[in-house]
C-alpha positions, -999 to +999 in steps of 0.1 A: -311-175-090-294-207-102-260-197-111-237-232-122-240-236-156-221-263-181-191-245-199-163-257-227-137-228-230-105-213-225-114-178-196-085-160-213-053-163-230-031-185-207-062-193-185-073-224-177-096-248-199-129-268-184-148-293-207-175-310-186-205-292-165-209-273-137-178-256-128-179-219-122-147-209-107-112-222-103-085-199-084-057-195-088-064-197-124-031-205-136+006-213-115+043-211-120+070-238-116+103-236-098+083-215-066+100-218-035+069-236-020+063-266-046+029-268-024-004-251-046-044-257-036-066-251-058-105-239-055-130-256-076-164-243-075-194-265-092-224-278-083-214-313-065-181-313-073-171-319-037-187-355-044-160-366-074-129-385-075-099-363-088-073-382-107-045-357-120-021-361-148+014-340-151+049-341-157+068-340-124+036-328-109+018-348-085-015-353-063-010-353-027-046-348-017-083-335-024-101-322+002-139-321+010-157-294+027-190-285+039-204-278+010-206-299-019-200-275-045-164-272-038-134-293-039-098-281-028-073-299-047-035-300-029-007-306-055+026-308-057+048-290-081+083-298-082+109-280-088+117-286-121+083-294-134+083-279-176+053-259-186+025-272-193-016-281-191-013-301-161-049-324-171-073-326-139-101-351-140-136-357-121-150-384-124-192-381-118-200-352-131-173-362-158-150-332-158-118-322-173-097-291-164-061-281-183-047-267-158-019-239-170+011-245-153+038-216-169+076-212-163+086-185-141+107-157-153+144-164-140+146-131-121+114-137-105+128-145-072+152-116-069+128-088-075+136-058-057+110-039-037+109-005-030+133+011-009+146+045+006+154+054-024+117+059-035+092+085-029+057+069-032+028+086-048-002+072-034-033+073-058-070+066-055-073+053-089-112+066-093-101+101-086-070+104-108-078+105-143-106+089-163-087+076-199-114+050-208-147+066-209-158+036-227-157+018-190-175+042-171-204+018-166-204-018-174-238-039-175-246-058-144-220-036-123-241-020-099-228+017-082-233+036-113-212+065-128-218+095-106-194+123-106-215+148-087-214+124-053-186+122-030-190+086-025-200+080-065-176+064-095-159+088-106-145+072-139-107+068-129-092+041-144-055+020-157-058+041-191-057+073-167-027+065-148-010+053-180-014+084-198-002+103-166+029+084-162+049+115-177+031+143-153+039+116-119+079+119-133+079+151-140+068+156-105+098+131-092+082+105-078+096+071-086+067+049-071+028+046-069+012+028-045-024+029-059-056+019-035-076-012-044-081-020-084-097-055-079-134-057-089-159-040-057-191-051-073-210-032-044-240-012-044-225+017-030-191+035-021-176+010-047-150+034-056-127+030-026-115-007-037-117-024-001-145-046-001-132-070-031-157-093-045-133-110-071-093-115-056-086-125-092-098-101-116-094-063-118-125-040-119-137-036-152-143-001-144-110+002-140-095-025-174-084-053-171-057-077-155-036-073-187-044-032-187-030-038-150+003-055-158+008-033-189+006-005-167+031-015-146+054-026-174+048+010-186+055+023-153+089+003-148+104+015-186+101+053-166+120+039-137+087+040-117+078+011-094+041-001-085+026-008-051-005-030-048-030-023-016-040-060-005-068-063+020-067-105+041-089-090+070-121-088+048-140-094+012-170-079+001-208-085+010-213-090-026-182-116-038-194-141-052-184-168-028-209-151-003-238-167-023-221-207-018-197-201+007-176-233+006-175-241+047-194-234+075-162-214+091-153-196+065-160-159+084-163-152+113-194-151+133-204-167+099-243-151+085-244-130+121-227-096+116-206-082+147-189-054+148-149-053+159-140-036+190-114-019+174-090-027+202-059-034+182-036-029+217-053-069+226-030-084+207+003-065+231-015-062+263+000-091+287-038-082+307-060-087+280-092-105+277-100-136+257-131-121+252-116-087+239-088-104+220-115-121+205-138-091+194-112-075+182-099-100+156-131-118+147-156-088+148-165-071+111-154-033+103-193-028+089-220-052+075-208-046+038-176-062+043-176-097+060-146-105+080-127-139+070-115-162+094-078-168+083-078-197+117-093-214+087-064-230+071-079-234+039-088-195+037-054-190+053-035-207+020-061-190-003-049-156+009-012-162+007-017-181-028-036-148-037-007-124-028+021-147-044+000-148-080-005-113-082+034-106-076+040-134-100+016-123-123+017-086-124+057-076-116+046-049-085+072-038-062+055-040-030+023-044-008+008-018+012-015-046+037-049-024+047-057-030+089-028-055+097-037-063+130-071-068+119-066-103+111-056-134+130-022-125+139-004-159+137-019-157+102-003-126+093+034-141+107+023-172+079+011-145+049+045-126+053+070-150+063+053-168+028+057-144+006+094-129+015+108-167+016+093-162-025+108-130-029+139-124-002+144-088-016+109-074-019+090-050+005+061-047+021+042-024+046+014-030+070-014-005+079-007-002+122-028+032+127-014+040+160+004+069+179+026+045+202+057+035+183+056+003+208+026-010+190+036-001+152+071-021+161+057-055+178+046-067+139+081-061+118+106-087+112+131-090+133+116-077+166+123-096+199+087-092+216+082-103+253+053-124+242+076-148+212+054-132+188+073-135+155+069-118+120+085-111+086+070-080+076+096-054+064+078-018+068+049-005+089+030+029+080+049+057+110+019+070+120+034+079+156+057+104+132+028+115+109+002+123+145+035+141+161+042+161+135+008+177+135+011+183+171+046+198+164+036+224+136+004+231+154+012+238+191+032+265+208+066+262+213+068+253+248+090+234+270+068+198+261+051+213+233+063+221+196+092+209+175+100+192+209+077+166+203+096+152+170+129+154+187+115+134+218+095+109+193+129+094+176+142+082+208+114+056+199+135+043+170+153+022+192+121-003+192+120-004+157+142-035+142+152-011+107+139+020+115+153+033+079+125+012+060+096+028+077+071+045+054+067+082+064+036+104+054+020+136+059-011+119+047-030+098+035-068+088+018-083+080+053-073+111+071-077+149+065-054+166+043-021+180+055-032+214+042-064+207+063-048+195+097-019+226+095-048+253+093-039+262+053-008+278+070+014+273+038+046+279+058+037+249+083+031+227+053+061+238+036+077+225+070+061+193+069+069+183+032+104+190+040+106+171+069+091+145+053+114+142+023+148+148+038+139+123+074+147+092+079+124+065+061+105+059+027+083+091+024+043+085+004+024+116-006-009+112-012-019+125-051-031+169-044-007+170-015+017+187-040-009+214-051-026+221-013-058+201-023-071+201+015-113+196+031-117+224+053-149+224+075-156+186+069-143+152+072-155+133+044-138+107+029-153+119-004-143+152-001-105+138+011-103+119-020-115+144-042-108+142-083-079+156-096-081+188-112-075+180-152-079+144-151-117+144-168-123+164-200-135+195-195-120+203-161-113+237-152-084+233-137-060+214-151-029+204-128-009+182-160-013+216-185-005+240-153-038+256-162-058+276-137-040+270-108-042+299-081-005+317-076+000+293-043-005+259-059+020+265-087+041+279-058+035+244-039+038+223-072+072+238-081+084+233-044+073+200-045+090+189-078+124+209-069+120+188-035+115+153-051+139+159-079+166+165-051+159+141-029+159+112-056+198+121-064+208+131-025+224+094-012+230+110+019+190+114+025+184+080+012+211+066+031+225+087+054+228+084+094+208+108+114+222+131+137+194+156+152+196+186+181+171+196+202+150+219+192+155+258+205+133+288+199+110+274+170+138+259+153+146+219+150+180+211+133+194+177+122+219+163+092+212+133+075+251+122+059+267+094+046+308+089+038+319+130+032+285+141+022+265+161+044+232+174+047+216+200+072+178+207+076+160+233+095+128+227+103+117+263+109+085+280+130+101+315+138+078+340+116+103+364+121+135+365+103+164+355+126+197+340+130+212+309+139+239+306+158+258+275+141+285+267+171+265+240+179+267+220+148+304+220+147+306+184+154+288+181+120+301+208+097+334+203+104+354+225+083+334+232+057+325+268+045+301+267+019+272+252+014+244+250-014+204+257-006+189+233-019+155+256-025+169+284-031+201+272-056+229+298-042+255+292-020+254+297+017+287+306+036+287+283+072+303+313+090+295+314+129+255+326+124+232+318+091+200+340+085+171+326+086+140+340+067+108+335+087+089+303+084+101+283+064+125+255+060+164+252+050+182+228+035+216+228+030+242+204+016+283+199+013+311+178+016+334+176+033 
């Protein structure tokens, strides 16, 4: 089907404006001045555009080059922006076709720069928007979108959209979280399995299933007036089967194994192994995760500078807080050194994590900032996911308490933060939308996963819970990614249960919901647990102790297995208590005296706090 078509109008308010024929896409559609990187390429897409001569006309804004490719149909135009370039349409000419493009260039805002990520002082509440809450029915389907409303299947559209989250803003407050990192919302025009987000077929423009890039910003605008800060998920590894660049691809290289799918070899240890094959390093980076999502070839400097253009216009654009980068060591790696060393020289002070799914704290270390590897390799990524702390602590809850076996295995795991440059700034999680739910991996023991959500929220790190973590949602006897990421009770008319009203919850969930929000609430006013050094003791008889504190304020957490009540003999601690004789429970709101033995009820955890 012959796509190009001739076009005179303005794409949307602030967008650019094409008079002439045959242009079809132009990205980034708009740019800032005053960036640190006065450097901006843009994509043209038209038929036989590559073939024109480009003359452009701006104040303080300059040509350095335009750059054929391949393919005809695309032109890559390198300006320069100074620093001090005013707003304004910046006029771009082609001569044969005869084609004129006002380019938007806007001022940026003058705390742009010094945005402030997340930090330890957030709990993140990680969403699936599709399975949240549907508040636009009106965008359930949208003609020529294929994957089609289907609540009934797993793997369907569910109808969870930026309206949804909106209206929920209150309940995700309530609860005490004070961030959302939400999964994909850029359009997946796939045939199938759509609802996930990661296979994008548009890096510029939301779903419309979902709004649009306005509903987007507004919603974080929204979130930010309740003190709640946003998290996009970013995928530079892959785009979809069906983008729309798949149809025209603008150069020969642009993917790898270009029109011949390959599968990865998953081998993400290639890029630290000092033994590793070429040919393994090779599969691993350049091979595809499945057919439906082609890998890009960021060696391809051109696709390198669209991706890191991408991420800057969206934190430009949209005001997010941070990044959560999908399969970082997916990608060519000195790529990834280029896409975050980019983007924190924009913003200094913002965060970012990367996806490392690994139980070996050497490998999850080698790609943060400020690591000496033995290979030179250098990167400016702040955060990785912990999953060596998430895997071990399933192990920990699960096992026997042995002499190698049990709470042992957390103690002996934080020796490990000695490889990790700011161990502090490590996201911690006891789950997440690719893996089974907490509930799920601890057996639907409620004590164990009263254990692990405590452990999670007073340890060191930035702690994400995944949305129905808080009210046990779990997917016993199957695996399913469907099932995992199951709707959320209350978020569709009509639902049964309704988690927002409290309605038709079973006595356990409300049980969970309240000790999650009473958990949250806490942690989000305790500086010593957002701050605080560590100081931990090996564990003894089913019991790990260790106090997070800061200045004169202390806190003590028991991680507890015993399912008998018991003691515990507090001579140990003394380096840590001091002289204190009175602490709060935190759970429990009464006051504990710190005599020479506490009781302990069976199974569950204790957290206590003082000064000194």
């Amino acid at each position: 089907m012959n796509r190009y078509y001739t076009i005179v109008f303005v794409l949307v308010s602030g967008f650019y404006t094409v008079s002439g024929q045959n242009i079809q896409h132009i990205e980034p559609p708009f740019w800032w001045n005053g960036m640190e990187d006065p450097r901006l390429q843009i994509m043209v897409h038209g038929k036989d555009i590559g073939s024109a001569q480009v003359k452009v006309e701006g104040d303080q804004v300059s040509l350095e080059k335009s750059i054929n490719v391949s393919n005809p149909n695309y032109k890559f135009i390198d300006l320069i922006v100074h620093k001090n370039a005013p707003e304004q349409q910046v006029k771009i000419t082609f001569e044969d076709p005869d084609t004129v493009i006002y380019y938007p260039l806007k001022k940026r805002t003058d705390y742009s720069r010094d945005r402030q990520g997340f930090n330890n002082s957030d709990i993140i509440y990680l969403i699936t928007p599709d399975r949240y809450a549907n508040g636009n029915t009106d965008n359930d389907n949208i003609p020529g979108f294929h994957d089609p409303l289907n609540r009934t299947d797993p793997y369907g559209r569910h109808g969870g959209d930026i309206a949804g989250l909106r209206a929920k803003l209150d309940h995700i407050v309530d609860m005490g979280y004070t961030a959302i990192w939400l999964n994909p919302l850029l359009e997946n025009n796939q045939y199938e399995q759509s609802y996930h987000g990661y296979a994008t077929t548009d890096y510029y423009k939301v779903d419309p299933r979902y709004g649009t890039n306005e509903d987007y910003k507004n919603l974080i605008a929204a979130a930010n007036e309740v003190e709640v800060k946003v998290i996009m998920d970013m995928i530079a590894n892959h785009c979809g089967s069906e983008h729309w660049w798949m149809e025209d691809l603008p150069m020969d290289d642009w993917l790898n194994h270009q029109g011949n799918y390959k599968l990865t070899n998953h081998r993400r240890t290639t890029h630290q192994d000092p033994y590793a094959s070429k040919e393994d390093t090779k599969g691993m980076t350049e091979g595809w995760f499945v057919p439906s999502m082609p890998d890009l070839n960021q060696r391809n400097p051109i696709v390198a500078k669209y991706l890191i253009q991408n991420t800057i216009w969206w934190i430009e654009y949209s005001g997010i807080a941070g990044i959560r980068q999908d399969t970082y060591p997916y990608p060519d790696k000195e790529f990834m050194s280029d896409w975050a060393c980019a983007i924190m020289k924009e913003y200094p002070y913002f965060n970012m994590v990367g996806e490392e799914w690994t139980d070996n704290p050497v490998i999850a270390s080698y790609w943060l900032a400020g690591k000496d590897n033995k290979d030179g390799y250098e990167s400016c990524l702040p955060s990785v996911m912990d999953f060596p702390m998430n895997m071990t602590l399933v192990k920990a809850l699960n096992e026997s308490e042995q002499w190698n076996t049990g709470l042992i295995r957390l103690y002996e795991m934080m020796v490990n933060d000695v490889l990790y440059p700011d161990p502090m700034n490590l996201v911690i999680f006891p789950d997440n939308h690719d893996m089974s739910r907490i509930y799920t991996q601890l057996n639907e023991d409620y004590y164990l996963y009263q254990n692990a959500m405590a452990y999670f929220l007073t340890m060191r790190g930035i702690p994400q819970v995944y949305y129905g973590t808080e009210i046990l949602m779990s997917n016993k006897g199957t695996d399913s990614h469907g099932v995992i990421r199951s709707d959320y009770p209350g978020g569709w008319e009509g639902d049964e249960v309704d988690v927002f009203n409290e309605e038709g919850l079973n006595a356990q969930q409300v049980e969970a919901l309240n000790f999650n929000r009473k958990l949250n609430h806490w942690r989000t006013s305790s500086l010593p647990i957002q701050y605080g050094r560590l100081t931990h003791y090996f564990p003894k008889d089913g019991v790990y102790v260790y106090f997070r504190h800061l200045n004169q304020d202390v806190v003590m957490v028991v991680i507890n297995k015993r399912k008998e009540a018991s003691t515990l003999e507090m001579s140990s601690y003394k380096e840590m208590i001091g002289n204190a004789t009175v602490a709060k429970d935190v759970l429990n709101g009464v006051d504990i005296k710190l005599g020479d033995k506490i009781e302990l009820p069976p199974n569950v955890p204790l957290i206590l706090e003082w000064s000194k």
